[in-house]
N, C-alpha and C positions, 0 to 999 in steps of 0.2 A: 215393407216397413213393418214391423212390428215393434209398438209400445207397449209397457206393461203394465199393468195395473198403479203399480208404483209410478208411472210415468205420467199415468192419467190423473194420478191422484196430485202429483209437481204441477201440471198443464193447471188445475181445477184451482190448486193455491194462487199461482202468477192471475189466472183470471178474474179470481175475489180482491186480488190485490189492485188489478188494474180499476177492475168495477169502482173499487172505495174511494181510490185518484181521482174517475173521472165521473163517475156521478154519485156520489153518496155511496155506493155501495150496491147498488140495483143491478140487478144481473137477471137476465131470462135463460135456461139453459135447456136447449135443441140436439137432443141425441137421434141420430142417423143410423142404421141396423149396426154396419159394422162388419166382419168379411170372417171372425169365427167365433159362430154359434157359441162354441163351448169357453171362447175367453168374456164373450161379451157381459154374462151374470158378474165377473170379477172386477171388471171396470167401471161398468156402473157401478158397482156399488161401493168402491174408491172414489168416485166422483160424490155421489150422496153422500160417503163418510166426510170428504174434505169441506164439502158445502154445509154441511150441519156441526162442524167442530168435533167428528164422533175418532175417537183414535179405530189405527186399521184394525179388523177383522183377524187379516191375515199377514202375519211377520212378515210375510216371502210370497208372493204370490205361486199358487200352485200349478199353474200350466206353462210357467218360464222355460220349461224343461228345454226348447226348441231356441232360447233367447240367447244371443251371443253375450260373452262378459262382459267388452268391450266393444266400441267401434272400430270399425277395420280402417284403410287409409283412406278409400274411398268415401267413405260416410262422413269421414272425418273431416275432409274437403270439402264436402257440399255445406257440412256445418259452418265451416268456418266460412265461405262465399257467402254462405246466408248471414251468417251475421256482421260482416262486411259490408253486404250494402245495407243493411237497415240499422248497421251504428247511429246516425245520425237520428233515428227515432225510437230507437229500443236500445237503451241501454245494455249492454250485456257484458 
């Protein structure tokens, strides 16, 4: 799987947003290493731009180079099973 910076910085908005629903707005946020070195400077700091209101950095994230454009049929399937069963508690 790879997410992109942009991806991480959508993931960080939905979970300020859920935060504000369900408690005020209070959020603790727990970052994990992460599997490469060289992406991981660009998603944190998508994450800390979304969490502080700060606009991106970077237009286009620079190491997408490897990112597919789209989702294949495959991926495309697991998304939609996934949001299938959790209709009923996530909106989507």
């Amino acid at each position: 799987m790879s997410v992109t910076a942009e991806g991480f910085r959508g993931l960080t908005a939905r979970v300020k947003q859920v935060a504000q629903n369900a408690c005020d707005g209070r959020l603790i946020l727990y970052q994990e290493g992460g599997y490469s070195l060289d992406h991981l400077p660009l998603c944190t700091l998508a994450i800390v731009e979304e969490l502080a209101g700060i606009d991106a950095t970077f237009a286009v994230d620079p190491t997408e180079l490897d990112v597919p454009p789209s989702l294949g049929s495959g991926e495309r399937a697991a998304v939609d099973t996934a949001a299938m069963a959790l209709r009923d508690w996530w909106p989507v």
